[in-house]
C-alpha positions as CSV (number, residue, x, y, z in Angstrom):
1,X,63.5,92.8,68.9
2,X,66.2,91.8,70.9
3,X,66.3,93.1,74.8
4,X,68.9,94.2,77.4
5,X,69.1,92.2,80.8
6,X,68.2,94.5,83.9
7,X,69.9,93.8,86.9
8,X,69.0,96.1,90.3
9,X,71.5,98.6,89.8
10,X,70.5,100.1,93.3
11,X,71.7,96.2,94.6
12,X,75.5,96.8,93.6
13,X,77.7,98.0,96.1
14,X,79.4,101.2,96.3
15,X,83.2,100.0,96.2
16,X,81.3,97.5,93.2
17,X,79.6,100.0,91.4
18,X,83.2,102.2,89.7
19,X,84.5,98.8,88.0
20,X,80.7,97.8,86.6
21,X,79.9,101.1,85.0
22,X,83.7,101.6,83.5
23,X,83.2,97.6,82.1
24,X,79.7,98.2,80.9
25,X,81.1,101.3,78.8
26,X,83.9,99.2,77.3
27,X,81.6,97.1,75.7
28,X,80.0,99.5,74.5
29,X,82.9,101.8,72.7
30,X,84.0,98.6,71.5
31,X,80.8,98.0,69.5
32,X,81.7,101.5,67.6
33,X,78.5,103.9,68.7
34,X,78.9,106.3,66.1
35,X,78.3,103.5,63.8
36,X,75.5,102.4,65.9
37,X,73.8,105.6,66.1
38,X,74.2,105.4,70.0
39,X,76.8,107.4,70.5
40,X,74.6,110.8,72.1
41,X,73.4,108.5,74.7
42,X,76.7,106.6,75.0
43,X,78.8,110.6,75.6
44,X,76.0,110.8,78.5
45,X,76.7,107.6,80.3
46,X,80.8,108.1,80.2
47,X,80.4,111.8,81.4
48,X,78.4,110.0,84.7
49,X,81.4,107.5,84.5
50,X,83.9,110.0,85.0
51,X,82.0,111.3,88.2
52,X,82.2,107.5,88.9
53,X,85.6,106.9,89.1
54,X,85.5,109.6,91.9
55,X,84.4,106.7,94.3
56,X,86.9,105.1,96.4
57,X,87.6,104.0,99.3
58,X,87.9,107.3,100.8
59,X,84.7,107.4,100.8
60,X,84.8,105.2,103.6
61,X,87.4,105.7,106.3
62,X,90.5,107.2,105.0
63,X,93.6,104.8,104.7
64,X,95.5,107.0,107.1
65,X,93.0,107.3,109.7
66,X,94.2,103.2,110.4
67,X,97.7,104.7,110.9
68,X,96.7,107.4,113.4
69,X,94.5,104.5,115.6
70,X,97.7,102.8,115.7
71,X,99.9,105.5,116.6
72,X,97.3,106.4,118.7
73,X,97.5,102.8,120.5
74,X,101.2,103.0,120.9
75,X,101.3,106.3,122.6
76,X,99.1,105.1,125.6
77,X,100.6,102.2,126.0
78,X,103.8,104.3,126.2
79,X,102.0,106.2,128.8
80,X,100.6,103.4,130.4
81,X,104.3,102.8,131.3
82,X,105.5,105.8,132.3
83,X,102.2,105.9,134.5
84,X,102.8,102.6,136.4
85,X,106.3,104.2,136.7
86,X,105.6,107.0,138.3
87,X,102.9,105.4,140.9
88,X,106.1,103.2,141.9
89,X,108.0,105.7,143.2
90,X,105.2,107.1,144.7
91,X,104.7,104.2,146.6
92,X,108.8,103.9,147.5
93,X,110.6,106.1,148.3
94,X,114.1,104.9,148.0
95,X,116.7,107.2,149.5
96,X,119.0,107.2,147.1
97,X,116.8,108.5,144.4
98,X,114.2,110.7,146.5
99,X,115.9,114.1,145.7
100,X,115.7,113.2,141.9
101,X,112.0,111.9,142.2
102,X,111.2,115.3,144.1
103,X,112.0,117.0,141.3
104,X,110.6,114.6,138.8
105,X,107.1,113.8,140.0
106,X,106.0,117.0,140.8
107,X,106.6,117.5,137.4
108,X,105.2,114.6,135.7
109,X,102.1,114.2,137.6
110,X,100.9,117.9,136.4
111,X,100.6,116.4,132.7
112,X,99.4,112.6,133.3
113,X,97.3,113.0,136.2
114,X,94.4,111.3,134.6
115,X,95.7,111.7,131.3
116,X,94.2,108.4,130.2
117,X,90.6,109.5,130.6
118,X,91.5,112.1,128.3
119,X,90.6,112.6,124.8
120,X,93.5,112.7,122.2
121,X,93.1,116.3,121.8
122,X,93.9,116.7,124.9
123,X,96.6,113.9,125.8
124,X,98.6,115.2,122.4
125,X,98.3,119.0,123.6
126,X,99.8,117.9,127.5
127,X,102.2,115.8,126.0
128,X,103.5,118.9,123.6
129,X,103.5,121.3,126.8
130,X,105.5,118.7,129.0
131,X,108.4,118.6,125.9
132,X,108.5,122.4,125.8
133,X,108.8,122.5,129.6
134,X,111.9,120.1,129.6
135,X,113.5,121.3,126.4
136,X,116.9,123.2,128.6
137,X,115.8,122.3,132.1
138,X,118.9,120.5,132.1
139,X,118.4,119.5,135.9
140,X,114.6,118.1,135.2
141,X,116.0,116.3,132.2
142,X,118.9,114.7,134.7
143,X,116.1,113.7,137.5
144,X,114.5,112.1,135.0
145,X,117.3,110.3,133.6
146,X,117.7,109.1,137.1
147,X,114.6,107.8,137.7
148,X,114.8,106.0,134.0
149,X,112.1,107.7,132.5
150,X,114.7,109.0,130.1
151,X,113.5,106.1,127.4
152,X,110.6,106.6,127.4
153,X,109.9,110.0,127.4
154,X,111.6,109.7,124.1
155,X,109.5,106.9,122.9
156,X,106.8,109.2,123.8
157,X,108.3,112.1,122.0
158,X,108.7,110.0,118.7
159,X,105.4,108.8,118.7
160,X,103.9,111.9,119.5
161,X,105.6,113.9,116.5
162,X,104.4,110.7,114.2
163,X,100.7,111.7,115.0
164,X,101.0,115.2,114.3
165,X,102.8,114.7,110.7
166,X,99.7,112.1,110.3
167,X,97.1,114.2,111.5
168,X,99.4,117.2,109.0
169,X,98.7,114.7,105.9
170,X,95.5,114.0,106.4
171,X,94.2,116.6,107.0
172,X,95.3,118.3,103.7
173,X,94.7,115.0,101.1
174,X,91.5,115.3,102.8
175,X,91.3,118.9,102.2
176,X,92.5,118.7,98.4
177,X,90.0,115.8,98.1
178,X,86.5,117.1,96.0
179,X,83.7,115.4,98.1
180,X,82.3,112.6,96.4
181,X,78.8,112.0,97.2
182,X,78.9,108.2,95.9
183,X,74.9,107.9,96.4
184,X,73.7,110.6,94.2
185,X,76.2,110.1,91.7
186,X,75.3,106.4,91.3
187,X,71.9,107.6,90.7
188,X,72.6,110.0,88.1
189,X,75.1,106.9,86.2
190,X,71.9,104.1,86.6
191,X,69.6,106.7,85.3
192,X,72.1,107.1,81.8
193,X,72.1,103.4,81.8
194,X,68.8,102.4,81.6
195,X,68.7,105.3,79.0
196,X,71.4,103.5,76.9
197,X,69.6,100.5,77.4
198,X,66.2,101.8,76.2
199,X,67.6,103.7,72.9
200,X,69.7,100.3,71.8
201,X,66.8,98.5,72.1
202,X,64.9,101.4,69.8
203,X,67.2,101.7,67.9
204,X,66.7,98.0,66.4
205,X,63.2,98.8,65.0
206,X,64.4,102.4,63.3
207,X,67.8,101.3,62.4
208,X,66.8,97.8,60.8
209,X,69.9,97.5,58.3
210,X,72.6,97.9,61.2
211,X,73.7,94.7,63.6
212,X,72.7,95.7,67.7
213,X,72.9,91.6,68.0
214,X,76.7,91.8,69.2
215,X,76.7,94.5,71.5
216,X,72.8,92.8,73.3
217,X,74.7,89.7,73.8
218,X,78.1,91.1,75.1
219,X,75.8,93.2,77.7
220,X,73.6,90.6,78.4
221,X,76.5,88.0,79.3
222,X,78.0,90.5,81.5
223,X,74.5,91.5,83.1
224,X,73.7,88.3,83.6
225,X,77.1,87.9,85.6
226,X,76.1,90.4,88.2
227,X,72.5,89.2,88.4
228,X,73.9,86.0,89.4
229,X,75.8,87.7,92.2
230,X,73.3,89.5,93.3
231,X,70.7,87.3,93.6
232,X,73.2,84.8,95.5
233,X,74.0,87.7,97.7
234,X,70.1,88.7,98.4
235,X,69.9,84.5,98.8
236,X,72.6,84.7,101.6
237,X,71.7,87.6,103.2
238,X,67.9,86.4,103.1
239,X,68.9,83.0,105.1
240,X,71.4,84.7,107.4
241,X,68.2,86.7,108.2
242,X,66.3,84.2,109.3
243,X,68.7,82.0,110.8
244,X,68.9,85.3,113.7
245,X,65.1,85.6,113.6
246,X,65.3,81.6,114.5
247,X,67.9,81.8,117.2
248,X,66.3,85.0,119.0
249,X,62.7,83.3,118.6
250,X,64.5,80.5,120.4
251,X,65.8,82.2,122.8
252,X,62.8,84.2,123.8
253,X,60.4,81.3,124.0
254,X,63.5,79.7,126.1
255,X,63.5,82.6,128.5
256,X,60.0,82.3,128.6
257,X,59.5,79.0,129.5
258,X,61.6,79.1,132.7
């Protein structure tokens, strides 16, 4: 009797684990499992592959989430700048411009006092109040054109109204987005795999006039492939292991010795 490779299944990574199941199947539809007799245990293993499929990389951090964190990153720079401005003419007062920066600073200084120890929540919300307050103050709006902080105000507007479309859009793909929970569904596929496995291998001794030979080796040379990898990776990740165990040993007895 001819048997099936076992890898660790539990060793495959999650982002790994959708594109071994789906190529483990296509071998196995190739080989025809009707004509097998396989094919109760075979529906049961692609009904756990469907589940699998459901595993992306949203199950990490969503792809949008790298968008906001830039945004994010843009907006306090912006304020950063408008910041330093205002603390300049707080610092001079230059004739010429002190009527406009009386109007102006007042102003400002009641949203971004301290704004950058704030959390985004909070920055986005003082940020929306300060447009509403200037939308028709055409006087505010000319003090700060004055001043310069015309520019950017608007860069901050811009930026600000990019965030809250993102935050929008994520919110609802998230929303719309049936929870994966990758672990448990993993389990649920290795548990119809080894199941496959087991009745193949059966099946040899009940079924002795049909040909399991193809469909072992096909599995085996692809099982084999991923043992390889993962017993490189458990090599690497072994010797990386030590090599830190080493260096803080090192260190210590270092320390120690002084």
């Amino acid at each position: 009797m001819s048997t099936i490779t076992r890898v660790p299944l539990g060793a495959i990574r999650i982002l790994e684990y959708p594109e071994f199941a789906n190529g483990l199947l296509d071998i196995v539809e190739k080989h025809d499992p009707a004509k097998l007799k396989i094919e109760g245990v075979t529906n049961l293993l692609k009904a756990e592959v469907l589940e699998v499929n459901k595993i992306t990389v949203t199950e990490r951090r969503h792809p949008m989430t790298k968008e906001l964190i830039t945004l994010r990153s843009s907006r306090d720079k912006t304020l950063g700048a408008i910041l330093s401005l205002i603390q300049g003419y707080g610092k001079v007062q230059v004739s010429p411009l002190k009527e406009a920066a009386d109007i102006a600073l007042p102003f400002l200084n009641r949203f971004f006092t301290k704004v950058h120890k704030s959390t985004n929540f909070v920055k986005n919300k003082k940020i929306n109040l300060l447009l509403e307050e200037m939308d028709g103050n055409a006087e505010l709006q000319a003090a700060l054109s004055t001043l310069g902080f015309t520019v950017l105000l608007d860069e901050l507007k811009t930026i600000y109204l990019a965030i809250i479309a993102k935050q929008t859009s994520r919110r609802k793909v998230k929303s719309e987005t049936p929870r994966v929970i990758a672990k448990q569904i993993m389990v649920k596929a290795t548990i119809a795999m080894n199941n496959m496995f087991k009745t193949i291998e059966i099946s040899q001794l009940v079924e002795q006039n049909l040909d399991y030979l193809p469909l072992i080796n096909e599995l085996n040379e692809m099982l084999s492939e991923y043992k390889f990898i993962l017993t490189q990776r458990r090599t690497l990740n072994f010797k990386a292991g030590t090599k830190k165990t080493a260096v803080a040993s090192s260190t210590k007895t270092t320390a120690t010795t002084k």
